[in-house]
Short mmCIF file of the C-alpha atoms (twelve columns), coordinates in Angstrom:
data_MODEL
# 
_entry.id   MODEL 
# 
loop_
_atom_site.group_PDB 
_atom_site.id 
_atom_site.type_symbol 
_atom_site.label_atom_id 
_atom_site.label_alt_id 
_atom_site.label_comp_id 
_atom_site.label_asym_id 
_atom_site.label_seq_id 
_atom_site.Cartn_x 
_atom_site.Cartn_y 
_atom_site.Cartn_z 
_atom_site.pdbx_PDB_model_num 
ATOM 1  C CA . UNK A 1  0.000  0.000   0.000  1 
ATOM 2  C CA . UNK A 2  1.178  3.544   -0.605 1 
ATOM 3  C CA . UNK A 3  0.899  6.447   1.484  1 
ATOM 4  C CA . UNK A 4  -0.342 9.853   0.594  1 
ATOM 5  C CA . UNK A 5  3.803  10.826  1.318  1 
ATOM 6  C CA . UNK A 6  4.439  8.447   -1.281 1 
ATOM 7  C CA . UNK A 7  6.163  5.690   1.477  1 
ATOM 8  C CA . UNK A 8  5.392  1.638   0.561  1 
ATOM 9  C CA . UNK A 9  3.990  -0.164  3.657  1 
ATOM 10 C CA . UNK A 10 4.488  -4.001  3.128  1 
ATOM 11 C CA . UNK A 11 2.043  -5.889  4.904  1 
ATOM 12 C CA . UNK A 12 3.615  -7.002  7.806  1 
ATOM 13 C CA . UNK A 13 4.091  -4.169  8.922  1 
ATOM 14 C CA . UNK A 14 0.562  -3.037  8.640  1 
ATOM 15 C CA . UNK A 15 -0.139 -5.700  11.935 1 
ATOM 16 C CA . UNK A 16 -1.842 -4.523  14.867 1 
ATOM 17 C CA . UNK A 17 0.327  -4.534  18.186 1 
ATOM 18 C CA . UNK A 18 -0.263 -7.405  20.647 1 
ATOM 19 C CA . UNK A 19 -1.046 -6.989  23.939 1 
ATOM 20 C CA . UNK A 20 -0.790 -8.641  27.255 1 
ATOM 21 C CA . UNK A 21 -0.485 -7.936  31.165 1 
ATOM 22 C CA . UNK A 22 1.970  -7.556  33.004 1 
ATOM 23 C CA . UNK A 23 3.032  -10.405 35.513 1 
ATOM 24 C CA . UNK A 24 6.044  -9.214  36.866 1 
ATOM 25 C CA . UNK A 25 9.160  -6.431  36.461 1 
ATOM 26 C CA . UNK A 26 12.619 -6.168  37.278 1 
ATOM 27 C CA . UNK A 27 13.680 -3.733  39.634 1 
ATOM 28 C CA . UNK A 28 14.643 -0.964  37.296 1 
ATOM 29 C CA . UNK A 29 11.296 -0.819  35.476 1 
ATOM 30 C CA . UNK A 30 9.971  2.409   35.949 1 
ATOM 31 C CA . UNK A 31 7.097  2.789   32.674 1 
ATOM 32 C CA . UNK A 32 4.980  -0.178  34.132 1 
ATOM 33 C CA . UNK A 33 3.203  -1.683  37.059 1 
ATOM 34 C CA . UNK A 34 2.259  -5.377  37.720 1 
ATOM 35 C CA . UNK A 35 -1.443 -6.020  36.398 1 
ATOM 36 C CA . UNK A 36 -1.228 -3.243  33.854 1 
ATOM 37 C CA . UNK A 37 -2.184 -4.299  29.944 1 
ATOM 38 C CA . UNK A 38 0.306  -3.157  27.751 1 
ATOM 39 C CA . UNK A 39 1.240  -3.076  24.034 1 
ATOM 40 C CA . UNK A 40 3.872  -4.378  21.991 1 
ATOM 41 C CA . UNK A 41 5.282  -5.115  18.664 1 
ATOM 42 C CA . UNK A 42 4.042  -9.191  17.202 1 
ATOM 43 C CA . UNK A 43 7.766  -9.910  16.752 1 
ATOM 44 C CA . UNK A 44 9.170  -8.500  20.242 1 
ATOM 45 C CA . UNK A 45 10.642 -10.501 23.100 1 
ATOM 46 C CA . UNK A 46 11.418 -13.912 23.967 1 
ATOM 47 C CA . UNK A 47 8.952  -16.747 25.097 1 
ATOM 48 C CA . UNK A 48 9.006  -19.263 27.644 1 
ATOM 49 C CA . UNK A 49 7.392  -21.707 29.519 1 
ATOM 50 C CA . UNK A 50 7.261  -22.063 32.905 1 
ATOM 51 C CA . UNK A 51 5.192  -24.327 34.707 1 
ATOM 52 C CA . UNK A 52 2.893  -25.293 31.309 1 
ATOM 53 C CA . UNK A 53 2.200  -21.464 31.116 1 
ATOM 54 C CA . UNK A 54 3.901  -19.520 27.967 1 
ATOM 55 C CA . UNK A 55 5.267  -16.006 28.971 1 
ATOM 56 C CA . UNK A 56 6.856  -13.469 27.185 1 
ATOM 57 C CA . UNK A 57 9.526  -11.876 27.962 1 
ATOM 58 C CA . UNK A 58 10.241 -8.279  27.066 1 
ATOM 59 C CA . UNK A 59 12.468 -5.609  27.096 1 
ATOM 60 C CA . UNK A 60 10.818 -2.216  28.628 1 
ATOM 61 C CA . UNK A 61 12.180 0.040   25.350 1 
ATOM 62 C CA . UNK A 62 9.587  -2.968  23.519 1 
ATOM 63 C CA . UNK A 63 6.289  -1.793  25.500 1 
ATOM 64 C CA . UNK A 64 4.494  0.213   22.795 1 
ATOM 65 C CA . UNK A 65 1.777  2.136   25.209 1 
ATOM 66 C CA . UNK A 66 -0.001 0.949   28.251 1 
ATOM 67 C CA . UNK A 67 -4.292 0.269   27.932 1 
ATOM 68 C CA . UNK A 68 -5.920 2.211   30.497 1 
ATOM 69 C CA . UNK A 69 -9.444 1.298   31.331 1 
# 
């Protein structure tokens, strides 16, 4: 698709952000409290699995914006 400034977005990256909550921080984390939804990029972070439950892992500089209610 091209844009009225004449740029070519591919489709990928025409993807709406994920989003998930927040389970837990590191002690340096300033942008983001436990519990809080925020949003992020499709291709961002690292997943695990602990316990049978898939996390991801992210850097703060990743979280897009944080969903307020």
């Amino acid at each position: 698709e091209k844009t009225q400034g004449g740029l070519y977005i591919p489709d990928a990256a025409k993807e709406k952000p994920q989003k998930g909550k927040v389970e837990g921080i590191g002690d340096e984390v300033k942008s983001v409290k436990v519990g809080e939804v925020v949003l992020f990029d499709k291709y961002s972070g690292s997943k695990i699995t602990m316990e049978g439950t898939e996390y991801l892992i992210l850097k703060e500089e990743d979280i897009l914006g944080v969903l307020t209610a």
